[in-house]
ZADO-352068 format. One record per residue (C-alpha): residue number from 1; residue in one letter; y, x, z. Coordinates in Angstrom, 2 decimals. Each point is the difference from the previous one (the first is absolute). Layout:
<rs>
+-----+---+---------+---------+---------+
:   k : r :      c2 :      c1 :      c3 :
+-----+---+---------+---------+---------+
: NUM : a :       Y :       X :       Z :
...
+-----+---+---------+---------+---------+
</rs>
This chain:
<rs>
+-----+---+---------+---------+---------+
:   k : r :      c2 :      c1 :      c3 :
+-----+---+---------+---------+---------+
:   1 : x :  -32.42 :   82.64 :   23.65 :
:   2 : x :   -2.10 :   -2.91 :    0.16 :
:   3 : x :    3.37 :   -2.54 :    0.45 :
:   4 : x :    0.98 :    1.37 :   -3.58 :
:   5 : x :   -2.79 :   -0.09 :   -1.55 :
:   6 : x :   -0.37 :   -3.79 :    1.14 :
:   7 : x :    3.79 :   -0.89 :   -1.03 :
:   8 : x :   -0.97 :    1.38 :   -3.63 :
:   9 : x :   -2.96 :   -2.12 :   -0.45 :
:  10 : x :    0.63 :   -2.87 :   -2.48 :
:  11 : x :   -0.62 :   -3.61 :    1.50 :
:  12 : x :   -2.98 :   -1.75 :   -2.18 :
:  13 : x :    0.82 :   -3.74 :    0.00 :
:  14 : x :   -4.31 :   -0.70 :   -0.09 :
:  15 : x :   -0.30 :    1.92 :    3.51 :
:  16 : x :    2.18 :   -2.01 :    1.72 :
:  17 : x :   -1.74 :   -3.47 :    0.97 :
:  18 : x :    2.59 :   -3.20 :    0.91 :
:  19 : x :   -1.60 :   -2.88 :    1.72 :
:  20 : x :   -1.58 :   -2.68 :   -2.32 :
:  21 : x :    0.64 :   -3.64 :   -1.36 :
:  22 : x :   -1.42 :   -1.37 :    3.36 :
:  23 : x :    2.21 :    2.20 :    2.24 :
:  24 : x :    3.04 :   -1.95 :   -1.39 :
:  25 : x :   -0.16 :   -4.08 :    1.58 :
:  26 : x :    2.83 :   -2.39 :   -0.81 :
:  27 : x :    1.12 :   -2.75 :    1.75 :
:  28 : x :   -2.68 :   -3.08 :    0.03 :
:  29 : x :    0.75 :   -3.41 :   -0.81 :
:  30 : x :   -2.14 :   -1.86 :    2.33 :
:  31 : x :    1.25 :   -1.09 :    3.37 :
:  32 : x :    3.66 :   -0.15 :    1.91 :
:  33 : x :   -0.14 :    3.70 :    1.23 :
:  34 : x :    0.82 :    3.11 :   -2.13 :
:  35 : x :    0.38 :   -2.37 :   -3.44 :
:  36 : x :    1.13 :    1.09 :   -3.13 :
:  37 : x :    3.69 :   -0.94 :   -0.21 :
:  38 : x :    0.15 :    0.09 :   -3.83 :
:  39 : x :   -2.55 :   -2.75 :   -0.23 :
:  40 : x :    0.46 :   -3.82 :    1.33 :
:  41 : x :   -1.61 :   -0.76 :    3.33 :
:  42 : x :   -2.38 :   -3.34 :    0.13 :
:  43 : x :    0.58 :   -1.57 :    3.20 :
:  44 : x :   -2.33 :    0.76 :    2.80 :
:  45 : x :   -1.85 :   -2.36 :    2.70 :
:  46 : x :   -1.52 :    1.09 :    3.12 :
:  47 : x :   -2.44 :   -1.62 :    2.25 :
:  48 : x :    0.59 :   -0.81 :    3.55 :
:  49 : x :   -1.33 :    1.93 :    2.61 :
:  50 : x :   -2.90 :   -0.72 :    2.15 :
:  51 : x :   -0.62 :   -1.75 :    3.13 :
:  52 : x :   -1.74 :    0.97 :    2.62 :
:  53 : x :   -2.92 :   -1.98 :    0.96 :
:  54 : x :    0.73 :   -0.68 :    3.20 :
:  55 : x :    3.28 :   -2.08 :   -0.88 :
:  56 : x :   -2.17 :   -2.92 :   -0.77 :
:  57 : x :   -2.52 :    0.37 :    2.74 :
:  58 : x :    1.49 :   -2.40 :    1.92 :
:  59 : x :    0.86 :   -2.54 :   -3.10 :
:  60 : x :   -3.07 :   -2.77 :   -0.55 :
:  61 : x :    1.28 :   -1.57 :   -2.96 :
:  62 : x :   -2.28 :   -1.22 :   -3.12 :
:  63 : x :   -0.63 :    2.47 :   -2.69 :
:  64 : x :    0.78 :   -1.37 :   -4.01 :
:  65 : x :   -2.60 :   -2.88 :    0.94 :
:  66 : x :    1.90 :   -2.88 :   -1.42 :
:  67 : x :   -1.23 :   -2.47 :   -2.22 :
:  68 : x :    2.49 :   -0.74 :   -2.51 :
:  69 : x :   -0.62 :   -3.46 :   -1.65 :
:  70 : x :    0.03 :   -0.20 :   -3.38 :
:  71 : x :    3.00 :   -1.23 :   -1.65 :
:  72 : x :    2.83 :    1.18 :    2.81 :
:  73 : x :    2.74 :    1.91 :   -1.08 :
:  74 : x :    2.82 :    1.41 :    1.92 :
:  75 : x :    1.74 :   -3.60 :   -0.75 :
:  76 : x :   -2.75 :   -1.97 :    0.85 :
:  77 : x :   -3.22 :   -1.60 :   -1.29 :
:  78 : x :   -0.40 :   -0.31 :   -3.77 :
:  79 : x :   -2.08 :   -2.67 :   -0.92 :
:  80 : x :   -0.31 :   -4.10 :   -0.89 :
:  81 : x :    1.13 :   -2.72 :    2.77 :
:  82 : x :   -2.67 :   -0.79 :    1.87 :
:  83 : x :   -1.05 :   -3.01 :    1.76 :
:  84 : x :   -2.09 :   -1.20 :    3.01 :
:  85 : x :   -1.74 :   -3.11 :    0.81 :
:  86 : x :    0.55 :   -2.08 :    3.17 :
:  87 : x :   -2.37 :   -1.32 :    2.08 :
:  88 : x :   -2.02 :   -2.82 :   -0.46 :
:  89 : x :    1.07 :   -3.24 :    1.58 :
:  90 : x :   -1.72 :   -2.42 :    1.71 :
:  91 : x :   -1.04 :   -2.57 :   -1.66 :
:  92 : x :    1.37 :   -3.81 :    1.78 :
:  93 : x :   -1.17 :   -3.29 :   -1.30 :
:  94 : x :    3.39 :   -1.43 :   -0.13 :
:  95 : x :    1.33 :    2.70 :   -2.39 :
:  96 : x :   -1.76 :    0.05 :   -3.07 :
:  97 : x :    1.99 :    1.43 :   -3.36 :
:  98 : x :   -1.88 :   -0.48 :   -3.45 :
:  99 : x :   -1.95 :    3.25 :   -0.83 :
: 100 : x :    1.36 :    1.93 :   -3.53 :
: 101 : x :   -2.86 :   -1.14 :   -2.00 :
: 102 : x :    2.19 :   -3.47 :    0.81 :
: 103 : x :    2.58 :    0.62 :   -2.30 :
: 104 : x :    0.23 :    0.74 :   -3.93 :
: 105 : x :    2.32 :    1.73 :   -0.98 :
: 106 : x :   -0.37 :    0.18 :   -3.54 :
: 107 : x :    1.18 :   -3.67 :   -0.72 :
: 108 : x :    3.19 :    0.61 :    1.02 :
: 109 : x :    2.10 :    0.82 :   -2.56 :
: 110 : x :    1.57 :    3.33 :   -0.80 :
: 111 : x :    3.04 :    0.88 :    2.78 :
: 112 : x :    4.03 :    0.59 :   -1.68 :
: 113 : x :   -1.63 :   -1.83 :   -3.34 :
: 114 : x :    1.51 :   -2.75 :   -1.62 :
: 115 : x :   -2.39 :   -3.17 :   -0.01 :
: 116 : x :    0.85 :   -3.59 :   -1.13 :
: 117 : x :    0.25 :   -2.16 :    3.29 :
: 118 : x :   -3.06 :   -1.63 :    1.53 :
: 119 : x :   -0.41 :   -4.03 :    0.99 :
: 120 : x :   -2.84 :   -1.55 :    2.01 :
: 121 : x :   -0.74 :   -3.65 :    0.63 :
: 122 : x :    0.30 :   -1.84 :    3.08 :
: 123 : x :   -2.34 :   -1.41 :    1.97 :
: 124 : x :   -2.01 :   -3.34 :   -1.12 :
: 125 : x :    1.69 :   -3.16 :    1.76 :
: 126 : x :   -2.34 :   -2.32 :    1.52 :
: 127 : x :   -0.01 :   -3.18 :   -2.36 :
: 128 : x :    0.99 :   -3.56 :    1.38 :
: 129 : x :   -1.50 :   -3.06 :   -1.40 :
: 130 : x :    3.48 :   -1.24 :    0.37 :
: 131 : x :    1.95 :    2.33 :   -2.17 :
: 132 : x :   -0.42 :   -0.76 :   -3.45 :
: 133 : x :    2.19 :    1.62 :   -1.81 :
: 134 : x :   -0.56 :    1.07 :   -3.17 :
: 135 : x :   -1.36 :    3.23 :   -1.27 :
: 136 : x :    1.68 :    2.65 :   -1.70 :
: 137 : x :   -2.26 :   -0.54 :   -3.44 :
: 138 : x :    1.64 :   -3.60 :    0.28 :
: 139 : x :    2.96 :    0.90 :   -1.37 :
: 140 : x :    0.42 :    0.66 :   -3.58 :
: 141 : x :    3.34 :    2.43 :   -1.44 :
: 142 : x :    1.14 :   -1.31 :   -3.50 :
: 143 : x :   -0.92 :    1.93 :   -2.88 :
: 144 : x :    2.02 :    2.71 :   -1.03 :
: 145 : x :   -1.95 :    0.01 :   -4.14 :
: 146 : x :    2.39 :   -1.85 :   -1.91 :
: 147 : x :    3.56 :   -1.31 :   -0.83 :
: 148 : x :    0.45 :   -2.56 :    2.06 :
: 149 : x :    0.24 :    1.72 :    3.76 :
: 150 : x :    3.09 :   -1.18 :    2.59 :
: 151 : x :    2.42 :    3.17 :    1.32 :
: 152 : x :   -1.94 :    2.78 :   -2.30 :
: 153 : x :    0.77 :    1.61 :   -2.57 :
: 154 : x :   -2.82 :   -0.15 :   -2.93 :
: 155 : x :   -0.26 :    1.98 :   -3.22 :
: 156 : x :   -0.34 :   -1.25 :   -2.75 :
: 157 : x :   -3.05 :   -1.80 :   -0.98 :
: 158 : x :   -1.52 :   -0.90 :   -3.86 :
: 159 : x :   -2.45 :   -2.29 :   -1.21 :
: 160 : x :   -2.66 :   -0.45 :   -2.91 :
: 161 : x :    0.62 :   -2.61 :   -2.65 :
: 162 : x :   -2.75 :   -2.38 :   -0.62 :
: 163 : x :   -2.75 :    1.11 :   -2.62 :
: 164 : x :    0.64 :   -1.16 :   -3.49 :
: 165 : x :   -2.85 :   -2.57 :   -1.53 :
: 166 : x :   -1.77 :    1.43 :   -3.09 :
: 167 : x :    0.72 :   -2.20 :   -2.71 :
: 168 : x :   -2.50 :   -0.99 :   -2.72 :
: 169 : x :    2.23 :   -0.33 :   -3.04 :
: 170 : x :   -0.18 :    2.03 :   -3.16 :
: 171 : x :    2.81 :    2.57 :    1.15 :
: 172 : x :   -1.09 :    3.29 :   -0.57 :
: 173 : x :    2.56 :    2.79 :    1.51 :
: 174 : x :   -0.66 :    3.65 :   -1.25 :
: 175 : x :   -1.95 :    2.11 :    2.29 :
: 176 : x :    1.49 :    3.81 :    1.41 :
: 177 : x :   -2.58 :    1.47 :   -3.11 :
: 178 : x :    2.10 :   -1.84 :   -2.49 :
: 179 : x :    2.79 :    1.63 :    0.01 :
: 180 : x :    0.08 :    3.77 :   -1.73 :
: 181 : x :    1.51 :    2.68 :    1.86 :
: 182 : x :    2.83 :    2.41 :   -1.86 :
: 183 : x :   -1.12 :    3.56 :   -0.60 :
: 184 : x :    2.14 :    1.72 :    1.77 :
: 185 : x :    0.62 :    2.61 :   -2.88 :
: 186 : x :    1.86 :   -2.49 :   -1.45 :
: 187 : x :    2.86 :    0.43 :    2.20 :
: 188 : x :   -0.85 :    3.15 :    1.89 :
: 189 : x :   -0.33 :    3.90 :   -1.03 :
: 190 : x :   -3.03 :    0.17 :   -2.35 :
: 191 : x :   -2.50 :    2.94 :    0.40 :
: 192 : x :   -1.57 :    1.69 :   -3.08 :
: 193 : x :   -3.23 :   -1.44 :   -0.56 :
: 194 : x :   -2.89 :    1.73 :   -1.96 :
: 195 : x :   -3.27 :   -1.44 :   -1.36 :
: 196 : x :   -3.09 :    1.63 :   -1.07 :
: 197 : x :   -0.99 :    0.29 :   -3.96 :
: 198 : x :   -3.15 :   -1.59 :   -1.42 :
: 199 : x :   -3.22 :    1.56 :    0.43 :
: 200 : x :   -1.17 :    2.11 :   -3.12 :
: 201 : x :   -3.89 :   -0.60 :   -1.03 :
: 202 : x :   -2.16 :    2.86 :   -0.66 :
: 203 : x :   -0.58 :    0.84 :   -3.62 :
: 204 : x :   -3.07 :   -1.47 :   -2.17 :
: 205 : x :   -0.14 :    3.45 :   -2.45 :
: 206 : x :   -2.10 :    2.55 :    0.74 :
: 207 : x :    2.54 :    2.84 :    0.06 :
: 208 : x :   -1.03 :    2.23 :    3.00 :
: 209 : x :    3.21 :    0.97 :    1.71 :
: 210 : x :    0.56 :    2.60 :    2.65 :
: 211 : x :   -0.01 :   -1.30 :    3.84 :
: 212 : x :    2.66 :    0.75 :    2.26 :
: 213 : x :   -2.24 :    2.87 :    1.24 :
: 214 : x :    0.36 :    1.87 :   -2.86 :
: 215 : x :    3.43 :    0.98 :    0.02 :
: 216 : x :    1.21 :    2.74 :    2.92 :
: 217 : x :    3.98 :   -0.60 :    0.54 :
: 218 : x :   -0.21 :    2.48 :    2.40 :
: 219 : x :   -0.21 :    2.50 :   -2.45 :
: 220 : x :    3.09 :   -1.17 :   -2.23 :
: 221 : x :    3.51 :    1.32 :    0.23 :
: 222 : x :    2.33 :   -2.20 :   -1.93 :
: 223 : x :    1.77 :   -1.77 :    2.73 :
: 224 : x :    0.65 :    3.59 :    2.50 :
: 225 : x :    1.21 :    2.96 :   -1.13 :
: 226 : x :   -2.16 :    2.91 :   -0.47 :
: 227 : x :    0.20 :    3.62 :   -0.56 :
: 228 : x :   -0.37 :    1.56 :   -3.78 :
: 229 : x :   -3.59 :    0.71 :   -1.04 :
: 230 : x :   -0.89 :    2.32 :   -2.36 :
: 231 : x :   -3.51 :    0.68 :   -2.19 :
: 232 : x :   -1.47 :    2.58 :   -2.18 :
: 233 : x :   -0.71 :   -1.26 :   -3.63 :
: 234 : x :   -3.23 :   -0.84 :   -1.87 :
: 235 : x :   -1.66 :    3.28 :   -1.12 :
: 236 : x :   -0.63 :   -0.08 :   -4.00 :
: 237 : x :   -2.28 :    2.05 :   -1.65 :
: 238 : x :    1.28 :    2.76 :   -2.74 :
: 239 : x :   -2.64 :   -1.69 :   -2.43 :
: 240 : x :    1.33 :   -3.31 :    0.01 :
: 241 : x :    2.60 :   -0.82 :   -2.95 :
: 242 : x :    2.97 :   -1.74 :    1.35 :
: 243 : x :    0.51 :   -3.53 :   -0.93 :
: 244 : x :    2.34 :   -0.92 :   -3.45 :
: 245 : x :    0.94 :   -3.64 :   -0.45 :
: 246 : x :    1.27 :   -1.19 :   -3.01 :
: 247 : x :    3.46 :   -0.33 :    1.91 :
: 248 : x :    0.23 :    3.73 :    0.74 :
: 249 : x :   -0.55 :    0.63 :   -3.81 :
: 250 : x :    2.67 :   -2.34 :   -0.74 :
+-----+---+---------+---------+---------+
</rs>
């Protein structure tokens, strides 16, 4: 009796328990063993193994004590030529170069330059009382001034006349003031010329006129155009008779 009353019992989802989110574990991605095969694989490196100690027991080699000099590379040094000196020599009394404080070097003239070539005189003969010949300042070349040279060519050559006397007779020529220049508006274009009127004297009568201060041009209109203006007429008074000429009668 109790089998059927268990196989009419109605299963209650709540009651029954499944394992949780952590019970579930997918496939990691770190590592060569057991790795996700939907997702790419990195490569993997491994160390060596150990060795045992006693392998180099018997091996007496220098640890990483090496002074590496500064400059090598795996070619070779890196660095500037460098030089040595020799040793000194002995010094011998029949060997004896001039010193460099001997020579100067900056009179000579600049090297691969083009420079104008360079004479120097001989040496001074001894003189003999029986050599007179003469010297070189005893010779004397032929002028080349003038017309009158053998085998060259001269150019041409011009002379002043002789200075006129100044005569004492009554001869009178006209000077360069006596002679009158043409205007030259005779026979070229003339310009307009203009001249100034004759000066007006103030007036003796004792009318008082206005100055030029008295009148404001500023204020007039008669040259510019102006807008219309308009005023408001004279106000009369009701008592006042109007005014009857003899014309308005007539």
């Amino acid at each position: 009796m109790a089998d059927a009353q268990t196989r009419n019992e109605m299963l209650v989802a709540a009651r029954h328990r499944g394992p949780g989110p952590a019970k579930y574990m997918l496939p990691g991605t770190v590592g060569y063993k057991a790795h996700d095969r939907t997702r790419k694989m990195s490569p993997a490196y491994s160390l060596g193994m150990r060795h045992s100690s006693l392998r180099f027991a018997s091996v007496s080699s220098p640890g990483p004590k090496y002074e590496v000099r500064q400059g090598m590379t795996r070619t070779g040094p890196s660095a500037s030529p460098a030089f040595t000196l020799h040793g000194r020599t002995n010094t011998t009394s029949s060997f004896r170069t001039p010193a460099p404080g001997a020579y100067s070097p900056e009179k000579a003239p600049p090297m691969r330059e083009r420079r104008p070539p360079a004479y120097s005189f001989g040496s001074r003969t001894n003189y003999r009382s029986t050599n007179s010949t003469p010297a070189p300042n005893a010779y004397t070349l032929p002028s080349l001034l003038g017309s009158r040279v053998a085998l060259k060519s001269s150019s041409a050559a011009y002379s002043l006349s002789s200075r006129n006397k100044i005569t004492t007779s009554n001869e009178k020529t006209p000077g360069p003031g006596a002679y009158r220049v043409t205007d030259p508006q005779v026979l070229k274009k003339r310009y307009p010329a203009f001249s100034m009127g004759g000066r007006n004297f103030m007036p003796q009568d004792a009318v008082v006129l206005p100055g030029p201060g008295q009148y404001s041009p500023e204020k007039g209109s008669s040259t510019k155009k102006s807008a219309p203006k308009f005023s408001f007429g004279i106000l009369h008074s009701e008592f006042i008779s109007p005014l009857v000429t003899n014309a308005d009668r007539s």
